[in-house]
C-alpha positions in Angstrom: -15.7 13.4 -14.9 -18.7 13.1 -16.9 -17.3 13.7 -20.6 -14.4 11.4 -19.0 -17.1 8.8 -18.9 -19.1 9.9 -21.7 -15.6 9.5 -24.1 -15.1 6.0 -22.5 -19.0 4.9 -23.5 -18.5 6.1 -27.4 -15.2 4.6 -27.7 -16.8 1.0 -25.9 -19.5 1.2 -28.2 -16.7 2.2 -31.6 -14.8 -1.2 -29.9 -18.1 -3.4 -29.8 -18.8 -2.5 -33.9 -15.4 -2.7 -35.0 -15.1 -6.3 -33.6 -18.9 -7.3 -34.8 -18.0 -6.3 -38.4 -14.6 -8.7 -37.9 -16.6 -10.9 -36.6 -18.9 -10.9 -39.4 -16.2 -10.9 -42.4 -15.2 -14.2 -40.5 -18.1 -15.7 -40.2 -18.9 -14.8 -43.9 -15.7 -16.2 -45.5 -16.2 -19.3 -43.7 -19.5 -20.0 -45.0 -19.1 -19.2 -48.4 -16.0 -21.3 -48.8 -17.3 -24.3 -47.2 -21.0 -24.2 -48.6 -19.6 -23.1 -52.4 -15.9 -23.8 -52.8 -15.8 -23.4 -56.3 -18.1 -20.3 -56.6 -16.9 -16.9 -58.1 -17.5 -15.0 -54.3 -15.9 -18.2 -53.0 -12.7 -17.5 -55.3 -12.7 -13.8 -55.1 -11.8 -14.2 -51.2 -9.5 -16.8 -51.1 -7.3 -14.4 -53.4 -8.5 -11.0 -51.7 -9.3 -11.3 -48.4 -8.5 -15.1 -46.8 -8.4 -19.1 -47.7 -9.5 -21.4 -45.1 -7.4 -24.2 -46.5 -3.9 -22.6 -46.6 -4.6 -21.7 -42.7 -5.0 -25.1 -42.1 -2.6 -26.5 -43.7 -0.3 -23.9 -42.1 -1.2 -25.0 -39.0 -0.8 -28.6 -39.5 2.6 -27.9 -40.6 3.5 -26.0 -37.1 1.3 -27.8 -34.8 5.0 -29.1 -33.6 6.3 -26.0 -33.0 3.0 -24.8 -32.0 3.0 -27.4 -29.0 6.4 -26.8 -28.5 5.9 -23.0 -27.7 3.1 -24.4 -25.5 5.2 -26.4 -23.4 7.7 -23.6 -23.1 5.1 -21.1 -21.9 3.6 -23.7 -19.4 7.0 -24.5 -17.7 8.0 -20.8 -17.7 5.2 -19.9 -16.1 5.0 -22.4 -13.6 8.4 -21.6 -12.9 7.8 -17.9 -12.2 4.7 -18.9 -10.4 6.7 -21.0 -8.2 9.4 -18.6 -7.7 6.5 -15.5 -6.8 5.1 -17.7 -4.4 8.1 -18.3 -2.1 9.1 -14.8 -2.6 5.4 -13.8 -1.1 5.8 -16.7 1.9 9.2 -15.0 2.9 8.2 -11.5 2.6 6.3 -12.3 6.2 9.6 -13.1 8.1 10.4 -9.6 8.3 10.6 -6.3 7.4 13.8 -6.5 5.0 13.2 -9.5 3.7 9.6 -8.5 2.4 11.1 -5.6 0.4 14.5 -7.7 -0.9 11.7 -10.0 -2.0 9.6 -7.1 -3.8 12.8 -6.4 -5.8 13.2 -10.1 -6.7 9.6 -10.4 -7.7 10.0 -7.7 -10.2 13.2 -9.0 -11.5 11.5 -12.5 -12.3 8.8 -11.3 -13.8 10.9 -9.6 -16.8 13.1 -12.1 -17.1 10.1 -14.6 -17.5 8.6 -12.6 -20.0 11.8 -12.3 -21.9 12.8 -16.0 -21.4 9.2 -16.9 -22.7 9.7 -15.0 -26.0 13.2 -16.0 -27.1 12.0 -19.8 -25.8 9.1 -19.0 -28.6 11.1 -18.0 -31.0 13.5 -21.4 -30.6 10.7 -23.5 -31.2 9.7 -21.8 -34.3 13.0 -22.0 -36.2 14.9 -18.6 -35.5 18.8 -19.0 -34.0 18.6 -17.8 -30.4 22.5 -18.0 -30.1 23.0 -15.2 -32.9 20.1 -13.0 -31.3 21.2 -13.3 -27.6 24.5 -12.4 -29.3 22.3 -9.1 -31.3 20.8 -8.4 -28.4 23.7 -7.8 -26.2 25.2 -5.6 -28.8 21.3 -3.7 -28.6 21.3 -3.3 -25.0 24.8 -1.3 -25.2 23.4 0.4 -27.6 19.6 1.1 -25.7 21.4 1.5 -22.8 23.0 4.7 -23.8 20.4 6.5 -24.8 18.4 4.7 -21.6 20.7 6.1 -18.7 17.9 7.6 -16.6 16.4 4.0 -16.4 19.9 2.7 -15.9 20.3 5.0 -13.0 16.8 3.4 -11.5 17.9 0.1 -11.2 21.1 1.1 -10.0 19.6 3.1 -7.2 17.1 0.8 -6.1 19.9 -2.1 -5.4 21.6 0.2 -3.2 18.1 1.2 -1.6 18.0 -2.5 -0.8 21.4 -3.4 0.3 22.2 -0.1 2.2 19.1 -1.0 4.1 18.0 2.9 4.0 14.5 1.7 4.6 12.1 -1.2 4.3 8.8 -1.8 3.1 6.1 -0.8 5.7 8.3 1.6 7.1 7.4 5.6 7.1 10.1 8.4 5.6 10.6 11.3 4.2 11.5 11.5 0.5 12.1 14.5 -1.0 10.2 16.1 1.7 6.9 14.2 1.2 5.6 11.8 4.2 4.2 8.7 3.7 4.3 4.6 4.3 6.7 2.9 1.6 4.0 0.2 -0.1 6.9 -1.1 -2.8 10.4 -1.2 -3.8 10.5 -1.8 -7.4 13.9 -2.3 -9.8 12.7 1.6 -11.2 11.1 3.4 -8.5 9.7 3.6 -4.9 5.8 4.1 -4.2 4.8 6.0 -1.0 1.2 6.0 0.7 0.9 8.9 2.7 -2.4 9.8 5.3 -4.7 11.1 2.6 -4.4 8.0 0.7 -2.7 9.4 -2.1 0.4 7.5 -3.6 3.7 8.7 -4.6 5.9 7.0 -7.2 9.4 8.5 -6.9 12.1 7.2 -9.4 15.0 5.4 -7.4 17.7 7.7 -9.0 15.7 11.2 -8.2 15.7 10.2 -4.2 17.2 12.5 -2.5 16.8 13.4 1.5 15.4 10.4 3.0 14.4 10.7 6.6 13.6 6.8 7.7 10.8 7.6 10.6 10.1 3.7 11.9 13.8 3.0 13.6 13.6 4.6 16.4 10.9 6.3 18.6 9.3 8.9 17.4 8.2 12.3 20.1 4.7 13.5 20.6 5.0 16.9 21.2 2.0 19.0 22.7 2.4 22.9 23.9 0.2 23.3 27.1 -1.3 26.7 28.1 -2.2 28.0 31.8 -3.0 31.6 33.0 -0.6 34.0 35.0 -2.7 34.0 38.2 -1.7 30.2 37.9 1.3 29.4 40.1 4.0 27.4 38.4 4.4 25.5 40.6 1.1 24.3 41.0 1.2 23.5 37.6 4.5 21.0 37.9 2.7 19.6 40.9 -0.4 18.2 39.1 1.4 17.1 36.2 3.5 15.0 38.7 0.6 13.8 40.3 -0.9 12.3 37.1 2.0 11.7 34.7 1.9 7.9 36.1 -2.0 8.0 34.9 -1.8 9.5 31.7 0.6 7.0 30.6 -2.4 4.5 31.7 -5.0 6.2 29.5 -2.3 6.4 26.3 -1.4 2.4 25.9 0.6 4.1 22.8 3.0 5.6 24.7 6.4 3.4 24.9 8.5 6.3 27.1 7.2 9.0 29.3 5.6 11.9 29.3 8.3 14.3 30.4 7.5 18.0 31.6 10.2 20.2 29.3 9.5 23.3 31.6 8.0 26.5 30.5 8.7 27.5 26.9 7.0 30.6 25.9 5.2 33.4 27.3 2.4 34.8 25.5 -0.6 37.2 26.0 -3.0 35.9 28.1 -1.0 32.3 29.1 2.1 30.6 30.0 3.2 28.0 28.0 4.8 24.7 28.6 5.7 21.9 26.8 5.2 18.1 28.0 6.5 15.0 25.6 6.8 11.4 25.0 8.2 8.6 23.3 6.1 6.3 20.8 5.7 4.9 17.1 6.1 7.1 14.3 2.5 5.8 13.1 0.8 6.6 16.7 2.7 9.8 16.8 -0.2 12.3 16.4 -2.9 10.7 17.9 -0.7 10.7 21.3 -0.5 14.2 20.4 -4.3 15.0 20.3 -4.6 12.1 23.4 -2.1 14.2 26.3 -3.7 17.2 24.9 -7.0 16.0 26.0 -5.1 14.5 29.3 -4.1 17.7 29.9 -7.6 19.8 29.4 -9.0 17.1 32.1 -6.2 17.6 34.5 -6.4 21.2 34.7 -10.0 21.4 34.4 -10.7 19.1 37.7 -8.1 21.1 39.8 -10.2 24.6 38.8 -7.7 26.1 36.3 -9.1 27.3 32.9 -7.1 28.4 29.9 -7.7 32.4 29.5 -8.2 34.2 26.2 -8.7 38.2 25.4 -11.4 39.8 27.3 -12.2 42.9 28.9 -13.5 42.6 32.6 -14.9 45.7 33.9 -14.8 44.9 37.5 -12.6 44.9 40.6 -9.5 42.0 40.7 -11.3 38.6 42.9 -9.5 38.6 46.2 -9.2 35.0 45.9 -6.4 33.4 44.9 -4.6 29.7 44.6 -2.1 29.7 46.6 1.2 27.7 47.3 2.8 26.3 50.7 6.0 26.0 50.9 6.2 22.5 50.8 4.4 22.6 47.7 7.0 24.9 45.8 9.6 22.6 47.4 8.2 19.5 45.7 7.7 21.1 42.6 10.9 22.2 42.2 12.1 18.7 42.7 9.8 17.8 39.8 11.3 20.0 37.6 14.5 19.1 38.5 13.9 15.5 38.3 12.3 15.8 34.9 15.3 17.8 33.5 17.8 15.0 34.4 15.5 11.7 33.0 14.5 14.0 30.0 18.4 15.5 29.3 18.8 13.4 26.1 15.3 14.8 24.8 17.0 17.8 23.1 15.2 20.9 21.5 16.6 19.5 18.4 14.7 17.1 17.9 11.7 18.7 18.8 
């Protein structure tokens, strides 16, 4: 970084002398030919290096097509300035038509720029008709050798009006994650967590998993020890389900008990989900798993890890009525029917 910066402050400086010594040629010519017209230094420029009075007479002779070109510029400009601003004012109606407007906007802009310069070239004499004519004749010829760039624009209209996704929106491209920022006529640019910005070319988009449609699942894995009933278990997380959606304003479905999913050394695992927006998605994660530690950690249960206890087994035990296993059975069952279309495949 710092020879980065050390390179930038030489060449600055290179800049700064190289436009002083212009400066000063200028400055020079003009004051020779105007204090000693007829003077030998006063001659030797004019011929070598530049003569004051053939500029200006030069520019008297265009100042018609110099104010034409003017004009041109101003009402092109105002034009596309016009044009960018309505585009910008409808890009807050909605999604899909903020990212049809992003396309437009980039579409406007080159054709300003290239309206400007043939506009130009009117004003200053040259047939337009004969180089529209060359040019369409160039772009057949560009556009063969310019097929990737072809393939761009090509891709990015169908982006747009296959409505794959929108501006705003998250996906998946090409297996990187991230918030779509712009749709441009060449390529797409994604924001992802980290702040860092992918630009993908439309025509090298591949897998695209849209993420904003529909709801998104928060998925946590909950652990409890064997000496923990399972019932007992389902019974608290019925008794505060209703709560924990309270404390998580970001869930929009749920959470649903999944039942018992793995069975590892010291613990039983099971898995409890919900519904909510792809950008809230893993802080509802970290949230039910902090739900969860407070849940378990009022009603006396701690999560066990390897140890060795040198000592005789506690003779006291949680235990479970009857009634208790009933009603948690009837959780379980319950959550299995509202939670059927919750599939391990989208997990």
């Amino acid at each position: 970084m710092e020879g980065n910066e050390r390179k930038k402050k030489v060449w600055f400086i290179v800049e700064i002398i190289v436009l002083s010594l212009f400066l000063a040629l200028f400055i020079a010519c003009l004051v020779i030919q105007l204090s000693a017209p007829d003077g030998a230094l006063s001659r030797w420029m004019k011929e070598n290096v530049w003569d004051i009075k053939k500029t200006v007479i030069s520019l008297k002779s265009h100042v018609p097509t110099l104010i034409n070109s003017l004009i041109y510029i101003i009402l092109v400009y105002a034009v596309c300035k016009v044009l960018r601003l309505i585009f910008s004012a409808k890009m807050q109606k909605s999604p899909r038509s903020k990212t049809i407007c992003s396309l437009l906007d980039g579409f406007v802009k080159y054709a300003c720029a290239i309206a400007i310069i043939i506009l130009i070239l009117k004003a200053c004499g040259v047939n337009t008709t004969a180089l529209v004519a060359s040019i369409g004749v160039l772009t057949l010829v560009v556009g063969l050798g310019a097929q990737p760039l072809i393939a761009d624009i090509i891709a990015g209209i169908f982006i747009i009006f296959e409505d794959e996704y929108h501006v705003g929106e998250i996906v998946t491209i090409n297996d990187f994650r991230g918030t779509v920022m712009e749709i441009g006529i060449r390529s797409t640019k994604l924001l992802d967590a980290a702040g860092n910005i992918k630009i993908i070319n439309n025509s090298a988009i591949g897998d695209v998993i849209n993420l904003s449609r529909e709801l998104s699942l928060a998925i946590v894995d909950c652990d409890f020890p064997y000496d923990v009933p399972i019932e007992f278990v389902e019974n608290i997380l019925q008794e505060n389900f209703e709560k924990i959606a309270e404390n998580i304003p970001q869930i929009k479905e749920g959470p649903y008990y999944k039942g018992v999913c793995m069975y590892k050394d010291s613990n039983v695992t099971i898995k409890i989900v919900a519904k909510c927006l792809e950008e809230d998605r893993f802080q509802v994660e970290r949230d039910l798993n902090r739900e969860y530690r407070r849940i378990i950690t009022e009603n006396g249960i701690d999560i066990a890890y390897p140890q060795v206890v040198v000592n005789y087994p506690s003779e006291k035990a949680i235990k479970v009525t009857k009634k208790e296993k009933q009603a948690a059975k009837a959780f379980s069952e319950e959550q299995g029917k509202i939670s059927k279309n919750i599939e391990e495949q989208q997990l």
